[in-house]
mmCIF entry with sequence, helices, sheets and N, C-alpha, C, O atoms, coordinates in Angstrom:
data_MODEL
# 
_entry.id   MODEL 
# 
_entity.id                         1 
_entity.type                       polymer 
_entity.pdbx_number_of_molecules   1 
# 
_entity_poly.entity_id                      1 
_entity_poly.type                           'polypeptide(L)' 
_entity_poly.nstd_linkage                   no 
_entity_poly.nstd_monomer                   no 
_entity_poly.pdbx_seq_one_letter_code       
;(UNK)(UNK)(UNK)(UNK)(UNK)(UNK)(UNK)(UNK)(UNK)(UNK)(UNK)(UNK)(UNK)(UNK)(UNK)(UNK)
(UNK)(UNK)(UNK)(UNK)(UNK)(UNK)(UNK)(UNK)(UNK)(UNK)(UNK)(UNK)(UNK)(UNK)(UNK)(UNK)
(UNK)(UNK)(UNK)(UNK)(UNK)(UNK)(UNK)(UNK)(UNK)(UNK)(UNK)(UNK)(UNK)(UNK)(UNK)(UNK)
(UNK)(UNK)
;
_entity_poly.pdbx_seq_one_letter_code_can   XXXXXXXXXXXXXXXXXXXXXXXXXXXXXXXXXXXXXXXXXXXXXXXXXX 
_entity_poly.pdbx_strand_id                 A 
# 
loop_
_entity_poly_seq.entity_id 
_entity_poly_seq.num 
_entity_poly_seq.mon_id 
_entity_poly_seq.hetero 
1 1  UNK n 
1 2  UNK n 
1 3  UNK n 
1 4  UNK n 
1 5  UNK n 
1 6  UNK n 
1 7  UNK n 
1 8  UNK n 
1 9  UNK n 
1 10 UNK n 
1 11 UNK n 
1 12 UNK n 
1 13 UNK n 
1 14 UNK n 
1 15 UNK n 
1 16 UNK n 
1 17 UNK n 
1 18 UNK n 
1 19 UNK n 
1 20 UNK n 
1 21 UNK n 
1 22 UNK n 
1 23 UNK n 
1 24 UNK n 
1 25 UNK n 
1 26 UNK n 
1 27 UNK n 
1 28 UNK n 
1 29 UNK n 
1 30 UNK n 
1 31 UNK n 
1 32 UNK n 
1 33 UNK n 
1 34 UNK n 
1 35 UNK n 
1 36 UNK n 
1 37 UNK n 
1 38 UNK n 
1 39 UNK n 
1 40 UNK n 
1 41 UNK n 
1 42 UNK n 
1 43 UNK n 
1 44 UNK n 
1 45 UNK n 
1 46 UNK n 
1 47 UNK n 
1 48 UNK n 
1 49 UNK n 
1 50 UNK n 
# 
_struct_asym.id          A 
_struct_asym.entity_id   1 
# 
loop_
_struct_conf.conf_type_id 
_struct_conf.id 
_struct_conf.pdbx_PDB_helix_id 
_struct_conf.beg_label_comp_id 
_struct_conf.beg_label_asym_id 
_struct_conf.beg_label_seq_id 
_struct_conf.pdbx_beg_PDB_ins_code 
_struct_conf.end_label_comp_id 
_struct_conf.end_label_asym_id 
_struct_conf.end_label_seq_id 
_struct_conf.pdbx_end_PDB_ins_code 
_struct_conf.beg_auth_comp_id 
_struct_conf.beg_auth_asym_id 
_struct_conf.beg_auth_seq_id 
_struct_conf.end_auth_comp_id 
_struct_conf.end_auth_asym_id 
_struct_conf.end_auth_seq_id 
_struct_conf.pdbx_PDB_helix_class 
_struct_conf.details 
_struct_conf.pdbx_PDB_helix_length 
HELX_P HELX_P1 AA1 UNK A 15 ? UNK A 39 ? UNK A 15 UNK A 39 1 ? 25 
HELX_P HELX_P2 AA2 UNK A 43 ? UNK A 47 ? UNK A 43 UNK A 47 1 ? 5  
# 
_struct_conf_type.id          HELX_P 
_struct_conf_type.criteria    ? 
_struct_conf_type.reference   ? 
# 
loop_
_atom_site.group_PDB 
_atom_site.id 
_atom_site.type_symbol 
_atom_site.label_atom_id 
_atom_site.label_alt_id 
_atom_site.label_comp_id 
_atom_site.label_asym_id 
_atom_site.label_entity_id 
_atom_site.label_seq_id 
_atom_site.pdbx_PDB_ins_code 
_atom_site.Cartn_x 
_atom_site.Cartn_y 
_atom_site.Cartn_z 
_atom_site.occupancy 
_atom_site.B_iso_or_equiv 
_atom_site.pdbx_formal_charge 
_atom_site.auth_seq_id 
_atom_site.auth_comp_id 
_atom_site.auth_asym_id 
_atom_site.auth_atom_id 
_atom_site.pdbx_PDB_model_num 
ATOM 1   N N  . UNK A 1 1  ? 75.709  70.145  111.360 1.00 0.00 ? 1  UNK A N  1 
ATOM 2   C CA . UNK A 1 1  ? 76.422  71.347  110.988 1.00 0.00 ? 1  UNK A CA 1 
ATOM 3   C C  . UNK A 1 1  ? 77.503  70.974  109.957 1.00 0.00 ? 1  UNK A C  1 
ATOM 4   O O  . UNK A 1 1  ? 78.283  70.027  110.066 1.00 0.00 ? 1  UNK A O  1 
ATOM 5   N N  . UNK A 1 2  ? 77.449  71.716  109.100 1.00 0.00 ? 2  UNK A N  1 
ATOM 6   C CA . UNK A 1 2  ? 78.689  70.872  107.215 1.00 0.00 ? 2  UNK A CA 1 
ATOM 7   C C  . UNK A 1 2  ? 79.818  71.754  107.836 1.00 0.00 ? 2  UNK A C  1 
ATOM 8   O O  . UNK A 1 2  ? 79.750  72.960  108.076 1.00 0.00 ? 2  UNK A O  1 
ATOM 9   N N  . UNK A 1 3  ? 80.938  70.857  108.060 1.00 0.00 ? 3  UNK A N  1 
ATOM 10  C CA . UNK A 1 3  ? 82.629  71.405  107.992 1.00 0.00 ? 3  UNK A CA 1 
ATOM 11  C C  . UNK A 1 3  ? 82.774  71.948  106.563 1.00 0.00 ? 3  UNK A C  1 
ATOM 12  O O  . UNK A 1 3  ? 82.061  72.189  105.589 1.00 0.00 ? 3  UNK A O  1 
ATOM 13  N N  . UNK A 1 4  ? 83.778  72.003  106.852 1.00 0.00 ? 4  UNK A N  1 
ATOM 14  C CA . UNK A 1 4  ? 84.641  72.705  105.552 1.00 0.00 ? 4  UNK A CA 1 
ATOM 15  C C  . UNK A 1 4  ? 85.913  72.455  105.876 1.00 0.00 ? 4  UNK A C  1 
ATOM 16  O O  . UNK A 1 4  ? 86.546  72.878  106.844 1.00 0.00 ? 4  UNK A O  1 
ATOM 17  N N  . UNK A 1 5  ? 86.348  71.540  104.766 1.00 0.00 ? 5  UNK A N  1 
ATOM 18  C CA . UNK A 1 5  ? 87.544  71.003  104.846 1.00 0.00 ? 5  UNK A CA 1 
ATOM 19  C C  . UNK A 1 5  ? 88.787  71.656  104.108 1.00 0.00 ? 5  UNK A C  1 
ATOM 20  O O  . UNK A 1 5  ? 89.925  71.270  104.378 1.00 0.00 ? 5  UNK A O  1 
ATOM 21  N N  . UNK A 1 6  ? 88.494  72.894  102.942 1.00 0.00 ? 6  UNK A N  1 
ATOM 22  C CA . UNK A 1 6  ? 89.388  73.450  102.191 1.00 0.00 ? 6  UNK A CA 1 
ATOM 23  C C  . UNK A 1 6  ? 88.673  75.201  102.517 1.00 0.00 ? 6  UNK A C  1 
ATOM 24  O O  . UNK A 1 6  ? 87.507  75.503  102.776 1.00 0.00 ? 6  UNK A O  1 
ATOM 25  N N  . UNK A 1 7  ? 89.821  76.040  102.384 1.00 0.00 ? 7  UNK A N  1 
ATOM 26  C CA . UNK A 1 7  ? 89.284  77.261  102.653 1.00 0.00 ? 7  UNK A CA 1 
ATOM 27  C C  . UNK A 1 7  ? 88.899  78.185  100.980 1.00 0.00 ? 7  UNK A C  1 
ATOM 28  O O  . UNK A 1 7  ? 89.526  78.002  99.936  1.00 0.00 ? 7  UNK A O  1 
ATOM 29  N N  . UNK A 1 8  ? 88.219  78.742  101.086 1.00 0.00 ? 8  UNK A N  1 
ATOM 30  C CA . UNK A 1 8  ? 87.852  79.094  99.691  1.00 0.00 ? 8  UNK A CA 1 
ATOM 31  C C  . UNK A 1 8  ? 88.649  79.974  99.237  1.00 0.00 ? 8  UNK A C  1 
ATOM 32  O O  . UNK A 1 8  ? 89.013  80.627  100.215 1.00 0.00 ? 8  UNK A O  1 
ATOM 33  N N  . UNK A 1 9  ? 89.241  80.459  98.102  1.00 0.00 ? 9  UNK A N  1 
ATOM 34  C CA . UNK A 1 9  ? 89.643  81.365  97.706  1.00 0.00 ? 9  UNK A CA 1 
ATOM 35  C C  . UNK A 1 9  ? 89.183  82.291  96.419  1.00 0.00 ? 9  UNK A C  1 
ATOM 36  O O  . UNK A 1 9  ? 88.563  81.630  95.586  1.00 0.00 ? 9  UNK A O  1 
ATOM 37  N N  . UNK A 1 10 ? 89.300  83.229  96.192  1.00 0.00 ? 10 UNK A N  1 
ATOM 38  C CA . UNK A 1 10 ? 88.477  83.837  94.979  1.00 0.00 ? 10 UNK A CA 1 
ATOM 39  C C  . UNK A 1 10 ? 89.875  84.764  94.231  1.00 0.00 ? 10 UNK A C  1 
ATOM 40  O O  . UNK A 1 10 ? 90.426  85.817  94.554  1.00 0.00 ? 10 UNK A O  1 
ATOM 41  N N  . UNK A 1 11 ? 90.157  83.502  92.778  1.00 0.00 ? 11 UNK A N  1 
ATOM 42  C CA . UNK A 1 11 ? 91.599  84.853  92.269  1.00 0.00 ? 11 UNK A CA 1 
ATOM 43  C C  . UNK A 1 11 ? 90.610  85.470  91.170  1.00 0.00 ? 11 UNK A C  1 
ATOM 44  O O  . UNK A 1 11 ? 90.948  85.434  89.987  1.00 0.00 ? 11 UNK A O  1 
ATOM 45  N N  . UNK A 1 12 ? 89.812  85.841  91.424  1.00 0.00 ? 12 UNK A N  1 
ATOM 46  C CA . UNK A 1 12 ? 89.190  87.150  90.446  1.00 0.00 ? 12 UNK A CA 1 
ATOM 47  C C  . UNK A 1 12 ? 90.179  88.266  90.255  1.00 0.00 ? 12 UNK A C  1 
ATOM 48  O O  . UNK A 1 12 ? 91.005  88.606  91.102  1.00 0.00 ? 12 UNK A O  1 
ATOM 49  N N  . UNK A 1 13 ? 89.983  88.940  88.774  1.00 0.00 ? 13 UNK A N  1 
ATOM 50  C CA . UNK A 1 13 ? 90.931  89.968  88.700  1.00 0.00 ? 13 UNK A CA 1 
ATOM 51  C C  . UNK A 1 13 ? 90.340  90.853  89.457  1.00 0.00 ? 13 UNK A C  1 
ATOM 52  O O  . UNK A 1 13 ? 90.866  90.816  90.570  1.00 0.00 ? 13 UNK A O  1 
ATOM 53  N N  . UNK A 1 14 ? 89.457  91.675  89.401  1.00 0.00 ? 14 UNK A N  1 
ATOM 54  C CA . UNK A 1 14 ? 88.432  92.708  89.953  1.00 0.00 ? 14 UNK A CA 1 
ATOM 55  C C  . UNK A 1 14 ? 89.401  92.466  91.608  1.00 0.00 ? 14 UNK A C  1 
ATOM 56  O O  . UNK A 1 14 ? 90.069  93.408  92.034  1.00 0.00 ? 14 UNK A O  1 
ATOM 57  N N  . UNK A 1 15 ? 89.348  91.267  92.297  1.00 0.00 ? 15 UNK A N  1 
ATOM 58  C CA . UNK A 1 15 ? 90.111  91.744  93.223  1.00 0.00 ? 15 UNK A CA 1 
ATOM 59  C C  . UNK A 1 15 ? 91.805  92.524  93.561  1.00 0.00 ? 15 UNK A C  1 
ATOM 60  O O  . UNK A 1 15 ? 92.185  93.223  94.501  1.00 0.00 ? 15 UNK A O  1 
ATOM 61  N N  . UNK A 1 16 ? 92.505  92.028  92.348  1.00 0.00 ? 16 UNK A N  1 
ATOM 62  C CA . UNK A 1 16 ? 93.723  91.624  91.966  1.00 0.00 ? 16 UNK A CA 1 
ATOM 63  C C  . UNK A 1 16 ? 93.709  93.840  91.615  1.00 0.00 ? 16 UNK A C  1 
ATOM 64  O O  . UNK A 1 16 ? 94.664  94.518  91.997  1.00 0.00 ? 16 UNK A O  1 
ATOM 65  N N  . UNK A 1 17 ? 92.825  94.302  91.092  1.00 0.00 ? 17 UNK A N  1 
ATOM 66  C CA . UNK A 1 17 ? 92.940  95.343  90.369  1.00 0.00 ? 17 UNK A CA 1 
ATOM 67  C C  . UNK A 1 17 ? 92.630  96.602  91.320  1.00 0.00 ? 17 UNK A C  1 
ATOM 68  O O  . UNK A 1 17 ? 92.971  97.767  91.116  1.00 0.00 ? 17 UNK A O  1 
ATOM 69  N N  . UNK A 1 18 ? 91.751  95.981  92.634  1.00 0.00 ? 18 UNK A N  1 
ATOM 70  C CA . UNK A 1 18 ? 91.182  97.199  93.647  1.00 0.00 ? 18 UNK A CA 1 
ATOM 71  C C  . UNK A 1 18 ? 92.532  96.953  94.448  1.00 0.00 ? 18 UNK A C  1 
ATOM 72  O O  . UNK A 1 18 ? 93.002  97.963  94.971  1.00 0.00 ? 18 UNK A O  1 
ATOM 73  N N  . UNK A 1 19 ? 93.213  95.786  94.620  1.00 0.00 ? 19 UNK A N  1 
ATOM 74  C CA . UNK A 1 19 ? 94.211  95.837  95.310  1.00 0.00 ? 19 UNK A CA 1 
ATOM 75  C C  . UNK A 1 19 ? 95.291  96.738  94.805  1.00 0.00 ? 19 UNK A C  1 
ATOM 76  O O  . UNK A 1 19 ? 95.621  97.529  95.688  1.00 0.00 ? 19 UNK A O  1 
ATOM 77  N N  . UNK A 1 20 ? 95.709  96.836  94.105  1.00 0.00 ? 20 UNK A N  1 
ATOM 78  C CA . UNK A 1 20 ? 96.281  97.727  92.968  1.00 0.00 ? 20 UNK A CA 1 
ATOM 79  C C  . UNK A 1 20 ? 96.634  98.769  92.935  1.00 0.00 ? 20 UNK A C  1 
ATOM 80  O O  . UNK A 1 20 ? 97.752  99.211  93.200  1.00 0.00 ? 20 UNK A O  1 
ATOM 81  N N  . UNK A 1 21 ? 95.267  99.547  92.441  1.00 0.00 ? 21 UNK A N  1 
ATOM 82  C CA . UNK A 1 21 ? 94.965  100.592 92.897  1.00 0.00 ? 21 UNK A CA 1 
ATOM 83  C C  . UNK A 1 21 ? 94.759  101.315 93.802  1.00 0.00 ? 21 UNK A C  1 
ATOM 84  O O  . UNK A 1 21 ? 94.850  102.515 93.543  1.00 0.00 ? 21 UNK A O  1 
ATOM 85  N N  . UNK A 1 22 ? 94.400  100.918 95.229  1.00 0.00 ? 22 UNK A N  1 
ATOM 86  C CA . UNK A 1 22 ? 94.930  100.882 96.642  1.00 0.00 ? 22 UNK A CA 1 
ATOM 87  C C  . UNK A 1 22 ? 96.211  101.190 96.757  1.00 0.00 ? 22 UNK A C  1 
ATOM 88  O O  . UNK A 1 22 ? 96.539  102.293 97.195  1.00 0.00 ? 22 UNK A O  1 
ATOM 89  N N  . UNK A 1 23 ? 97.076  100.306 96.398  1.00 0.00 ? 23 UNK A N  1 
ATOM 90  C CA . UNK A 1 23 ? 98.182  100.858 97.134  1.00 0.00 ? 23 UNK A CA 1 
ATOM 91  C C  . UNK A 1 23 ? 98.814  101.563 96.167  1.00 0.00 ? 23 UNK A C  1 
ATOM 92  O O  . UNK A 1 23 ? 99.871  102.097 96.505  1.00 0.00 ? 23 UNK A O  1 
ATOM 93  N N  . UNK A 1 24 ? 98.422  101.712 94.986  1.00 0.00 ? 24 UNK A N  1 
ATOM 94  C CA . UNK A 1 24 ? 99.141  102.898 94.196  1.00 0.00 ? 24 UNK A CA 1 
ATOM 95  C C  . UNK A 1 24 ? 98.609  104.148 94.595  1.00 0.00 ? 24 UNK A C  1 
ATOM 96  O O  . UNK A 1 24 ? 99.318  105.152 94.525  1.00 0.00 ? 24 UNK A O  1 
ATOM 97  N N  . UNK A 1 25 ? 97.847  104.185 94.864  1.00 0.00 ? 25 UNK A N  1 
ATOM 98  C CA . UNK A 1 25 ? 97.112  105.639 96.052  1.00 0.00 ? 25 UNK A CA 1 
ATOM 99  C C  . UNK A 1 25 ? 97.285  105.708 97.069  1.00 0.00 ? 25 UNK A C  1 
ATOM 100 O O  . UNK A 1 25 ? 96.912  106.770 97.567  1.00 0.00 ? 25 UNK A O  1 
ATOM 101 N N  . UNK A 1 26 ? 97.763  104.948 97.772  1.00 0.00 ? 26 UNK A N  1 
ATOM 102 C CA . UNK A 1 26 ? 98.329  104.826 99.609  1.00 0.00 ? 26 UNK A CA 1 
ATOM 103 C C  . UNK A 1 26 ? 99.946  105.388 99.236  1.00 0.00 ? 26 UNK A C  1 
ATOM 104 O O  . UNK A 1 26 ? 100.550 105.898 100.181 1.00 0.00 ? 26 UNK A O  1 
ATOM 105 N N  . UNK A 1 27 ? 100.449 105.333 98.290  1.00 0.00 ? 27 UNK A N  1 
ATOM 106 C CA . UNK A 1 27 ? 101.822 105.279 98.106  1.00 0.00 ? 27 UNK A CA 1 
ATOM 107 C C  . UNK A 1 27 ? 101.891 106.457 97.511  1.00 0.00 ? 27 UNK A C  1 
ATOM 108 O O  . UNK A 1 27 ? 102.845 107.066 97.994  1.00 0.00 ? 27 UNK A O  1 
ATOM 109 N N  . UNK A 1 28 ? 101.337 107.095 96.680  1.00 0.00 ? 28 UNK A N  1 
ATOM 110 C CA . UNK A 1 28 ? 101.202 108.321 96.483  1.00 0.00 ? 28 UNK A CA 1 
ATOM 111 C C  . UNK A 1 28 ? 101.216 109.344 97.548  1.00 0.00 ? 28 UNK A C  1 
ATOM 112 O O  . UNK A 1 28 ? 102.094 110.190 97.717  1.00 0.00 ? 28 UNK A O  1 
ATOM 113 N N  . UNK A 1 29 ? 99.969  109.142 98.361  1.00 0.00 ? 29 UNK A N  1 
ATOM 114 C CA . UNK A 1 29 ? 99.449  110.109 99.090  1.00 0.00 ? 29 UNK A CA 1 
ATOM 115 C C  . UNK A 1 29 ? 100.844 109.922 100.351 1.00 0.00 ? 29 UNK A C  1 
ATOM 116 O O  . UNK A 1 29 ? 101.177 110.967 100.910 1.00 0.00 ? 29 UNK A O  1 
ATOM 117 N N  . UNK A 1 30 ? 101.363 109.021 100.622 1.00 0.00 ? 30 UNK A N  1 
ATOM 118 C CA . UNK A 1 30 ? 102.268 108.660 101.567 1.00 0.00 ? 30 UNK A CA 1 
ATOM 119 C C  . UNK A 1 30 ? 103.735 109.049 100.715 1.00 0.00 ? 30 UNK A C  1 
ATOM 120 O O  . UNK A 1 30 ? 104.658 108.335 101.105 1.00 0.00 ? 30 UNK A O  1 
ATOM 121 N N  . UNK A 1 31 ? 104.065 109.858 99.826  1.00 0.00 ? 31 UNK A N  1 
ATOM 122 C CA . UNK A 1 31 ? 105.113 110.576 99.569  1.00 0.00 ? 31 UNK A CA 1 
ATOM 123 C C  . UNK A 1 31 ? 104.415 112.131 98.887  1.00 0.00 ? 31 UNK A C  1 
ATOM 124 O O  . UNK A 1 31 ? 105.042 113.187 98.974  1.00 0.00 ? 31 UNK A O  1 
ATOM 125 N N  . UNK A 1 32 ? 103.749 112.084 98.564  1.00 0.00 ? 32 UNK A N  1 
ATOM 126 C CA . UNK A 1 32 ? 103.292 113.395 98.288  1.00 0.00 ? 32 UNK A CA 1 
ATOM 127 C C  . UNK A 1 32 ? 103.080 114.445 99.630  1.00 0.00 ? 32 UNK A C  1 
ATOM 128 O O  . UNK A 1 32 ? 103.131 115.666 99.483  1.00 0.00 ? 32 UNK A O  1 
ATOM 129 N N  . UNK A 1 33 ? 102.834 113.795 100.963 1.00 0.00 ? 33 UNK A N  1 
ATOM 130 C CA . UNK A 1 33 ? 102.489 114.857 101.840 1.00 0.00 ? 33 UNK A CA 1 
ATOM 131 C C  . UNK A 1 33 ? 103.631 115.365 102.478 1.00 0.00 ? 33 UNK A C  1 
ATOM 132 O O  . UNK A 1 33 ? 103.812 116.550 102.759 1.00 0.00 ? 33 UNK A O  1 
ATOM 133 N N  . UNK A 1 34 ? 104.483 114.326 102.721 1.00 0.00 ? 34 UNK A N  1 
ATOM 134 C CA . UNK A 1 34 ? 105.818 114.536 103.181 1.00 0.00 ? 34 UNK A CA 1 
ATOM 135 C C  . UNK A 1 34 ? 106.551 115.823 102.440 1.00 0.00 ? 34 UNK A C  1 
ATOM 136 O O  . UNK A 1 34 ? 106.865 116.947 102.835 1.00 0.00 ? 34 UNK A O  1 
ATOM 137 N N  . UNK A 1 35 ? 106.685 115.068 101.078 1.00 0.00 ? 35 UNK A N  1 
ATOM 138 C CA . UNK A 1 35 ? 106.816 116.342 100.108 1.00 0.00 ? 35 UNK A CA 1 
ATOM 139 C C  . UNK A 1 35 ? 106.524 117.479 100.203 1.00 0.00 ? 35 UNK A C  1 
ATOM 140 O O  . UNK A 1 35 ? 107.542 118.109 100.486 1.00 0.00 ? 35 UNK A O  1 
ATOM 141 N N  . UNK A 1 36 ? 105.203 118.465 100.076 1.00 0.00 ? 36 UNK A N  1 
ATOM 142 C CA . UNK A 1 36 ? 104.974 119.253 100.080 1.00 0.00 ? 36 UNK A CA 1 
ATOM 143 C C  . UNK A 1 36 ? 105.316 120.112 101.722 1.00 0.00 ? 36 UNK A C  1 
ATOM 144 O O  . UNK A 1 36 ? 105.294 121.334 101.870 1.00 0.00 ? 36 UNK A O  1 
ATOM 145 N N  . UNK A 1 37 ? 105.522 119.404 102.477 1.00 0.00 ? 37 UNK A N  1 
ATOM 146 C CA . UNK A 1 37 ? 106.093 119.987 103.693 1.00 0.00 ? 37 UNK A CA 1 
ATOM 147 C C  . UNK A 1 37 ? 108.247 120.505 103.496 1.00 0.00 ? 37 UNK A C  1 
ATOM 148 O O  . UNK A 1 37 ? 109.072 121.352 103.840 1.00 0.00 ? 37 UNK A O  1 
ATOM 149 N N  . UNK A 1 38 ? 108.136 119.582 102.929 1.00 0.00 ? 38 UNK A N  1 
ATOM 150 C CA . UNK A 1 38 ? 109.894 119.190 103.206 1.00 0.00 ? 38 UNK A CA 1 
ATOM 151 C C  . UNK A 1 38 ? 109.504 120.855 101.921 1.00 0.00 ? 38 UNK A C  1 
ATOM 152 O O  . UNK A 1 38 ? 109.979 121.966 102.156 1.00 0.00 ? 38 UNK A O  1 
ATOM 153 N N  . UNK A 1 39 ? 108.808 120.626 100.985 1.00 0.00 ? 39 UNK A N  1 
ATOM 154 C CA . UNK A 1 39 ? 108.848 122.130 99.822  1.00 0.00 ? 39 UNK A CA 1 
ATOM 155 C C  . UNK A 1 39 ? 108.977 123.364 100.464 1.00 0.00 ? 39 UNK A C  1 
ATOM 156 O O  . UNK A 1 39 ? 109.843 124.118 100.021 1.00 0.00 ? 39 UNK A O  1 
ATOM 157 N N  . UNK A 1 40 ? 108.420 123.668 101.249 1.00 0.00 ? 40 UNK A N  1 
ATOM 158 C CA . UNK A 1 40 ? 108.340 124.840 102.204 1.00 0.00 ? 40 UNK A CA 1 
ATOM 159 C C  . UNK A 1 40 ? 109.535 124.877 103.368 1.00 0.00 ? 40 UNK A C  1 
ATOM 160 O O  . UNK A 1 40 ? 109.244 125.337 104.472 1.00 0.00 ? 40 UNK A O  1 
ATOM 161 N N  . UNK A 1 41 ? 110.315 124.593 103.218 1.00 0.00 ? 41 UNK A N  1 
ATOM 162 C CA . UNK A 1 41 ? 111.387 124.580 104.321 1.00 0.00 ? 41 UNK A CA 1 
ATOM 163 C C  . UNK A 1 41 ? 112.533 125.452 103.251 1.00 0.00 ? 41 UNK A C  1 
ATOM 164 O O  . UNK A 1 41 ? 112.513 125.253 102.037 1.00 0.00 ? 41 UNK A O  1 
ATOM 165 N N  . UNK A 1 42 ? 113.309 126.227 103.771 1.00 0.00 ? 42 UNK A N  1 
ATOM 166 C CA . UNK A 1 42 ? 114.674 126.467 102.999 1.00 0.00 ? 42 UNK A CA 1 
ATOM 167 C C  . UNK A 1 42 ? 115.684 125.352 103.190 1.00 0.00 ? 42 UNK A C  1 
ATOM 168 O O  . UNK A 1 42 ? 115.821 124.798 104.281 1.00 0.00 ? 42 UNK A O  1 
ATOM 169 N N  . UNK A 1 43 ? 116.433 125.011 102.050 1.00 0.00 ? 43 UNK A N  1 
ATOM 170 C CA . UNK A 1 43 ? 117.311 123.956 102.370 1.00 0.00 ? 43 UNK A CA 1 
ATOM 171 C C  . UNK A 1 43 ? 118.505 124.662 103.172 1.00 0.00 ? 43 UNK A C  1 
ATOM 172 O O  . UNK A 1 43 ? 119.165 123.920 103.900 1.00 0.00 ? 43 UNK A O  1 
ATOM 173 N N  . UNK A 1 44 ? 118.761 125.661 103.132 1.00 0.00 ? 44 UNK A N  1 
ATOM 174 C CA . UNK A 1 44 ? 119.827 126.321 103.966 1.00 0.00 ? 44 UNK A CA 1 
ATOM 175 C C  . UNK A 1 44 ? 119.591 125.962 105.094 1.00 0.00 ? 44 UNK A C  1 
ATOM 176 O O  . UNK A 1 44 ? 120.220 125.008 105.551 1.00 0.00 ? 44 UNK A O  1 
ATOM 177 N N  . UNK A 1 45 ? 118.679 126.583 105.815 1.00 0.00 ? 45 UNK A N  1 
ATOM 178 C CA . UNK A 1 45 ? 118.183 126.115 107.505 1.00 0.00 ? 45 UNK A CA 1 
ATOM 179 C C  . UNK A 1 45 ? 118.113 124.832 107.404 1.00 0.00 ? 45 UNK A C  1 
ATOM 180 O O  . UNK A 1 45 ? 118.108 124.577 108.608 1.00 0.00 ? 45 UNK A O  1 
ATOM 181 N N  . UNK A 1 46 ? 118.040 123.573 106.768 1.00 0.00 ? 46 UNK A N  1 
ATOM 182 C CA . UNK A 1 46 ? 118.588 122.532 107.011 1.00 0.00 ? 46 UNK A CA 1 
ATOM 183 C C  . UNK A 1 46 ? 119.724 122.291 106.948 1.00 0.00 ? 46 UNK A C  1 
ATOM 184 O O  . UNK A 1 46 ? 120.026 121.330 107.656 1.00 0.00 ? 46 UNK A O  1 
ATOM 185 N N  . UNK A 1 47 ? 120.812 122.882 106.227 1.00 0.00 ? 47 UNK A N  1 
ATOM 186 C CA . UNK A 1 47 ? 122.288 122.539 106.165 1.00 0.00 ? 47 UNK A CA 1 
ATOM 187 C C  . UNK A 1 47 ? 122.731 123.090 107.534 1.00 0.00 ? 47 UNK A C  1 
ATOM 188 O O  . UNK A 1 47 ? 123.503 122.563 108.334 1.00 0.00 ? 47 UNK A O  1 
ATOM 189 N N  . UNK A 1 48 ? 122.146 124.139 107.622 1.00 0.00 ? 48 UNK A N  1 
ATOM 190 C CA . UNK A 1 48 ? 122.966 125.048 108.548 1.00 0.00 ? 48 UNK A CA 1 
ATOM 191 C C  . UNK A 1 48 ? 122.531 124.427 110.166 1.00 0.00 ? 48 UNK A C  1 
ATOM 192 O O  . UNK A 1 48 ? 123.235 124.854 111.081 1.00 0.00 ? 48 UNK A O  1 
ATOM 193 N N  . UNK A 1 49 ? 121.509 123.536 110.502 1.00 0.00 ? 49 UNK A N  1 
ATOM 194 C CA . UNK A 1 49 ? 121.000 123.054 111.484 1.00 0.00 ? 49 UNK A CA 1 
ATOM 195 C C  . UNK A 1 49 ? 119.941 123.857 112.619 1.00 0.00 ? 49 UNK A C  1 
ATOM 196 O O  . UNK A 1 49 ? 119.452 123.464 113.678 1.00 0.00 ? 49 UNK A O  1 
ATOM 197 N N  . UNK A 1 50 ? 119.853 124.959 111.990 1.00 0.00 ? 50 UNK A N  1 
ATOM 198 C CA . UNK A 1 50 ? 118.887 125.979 112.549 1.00 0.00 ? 50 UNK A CA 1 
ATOM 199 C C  . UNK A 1 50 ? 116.833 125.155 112.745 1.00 0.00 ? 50 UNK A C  1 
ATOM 200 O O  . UNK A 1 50 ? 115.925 125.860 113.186 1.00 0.00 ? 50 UNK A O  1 
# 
């Protein structure tokens, strides 16, 4: 059975670029939803604590 004495790594860009883009879309979608909720609220009834 062949060991493996070093672990492989792959710095391809293609990975470097889905990573990327991932979290520039995780980060989006993770302030955009919040957003559009907090939009629909009056800020008054938040000052006022109602």
């Amino acid at each position: 059975m062949p060991t493996v004495t070093t672990y492989p790594i792959d710095y391809g860009i293609q990975y470097y670029t889905v990573a990327a883009i991932f979290a520039l879309v995780t980060t989006f979608f993770a302030g955009w939803f919040p957003a559009i909720k907090a939009s629909k609220v009056d800020p008054v009834i938040i000052i006022r604590g109602k």
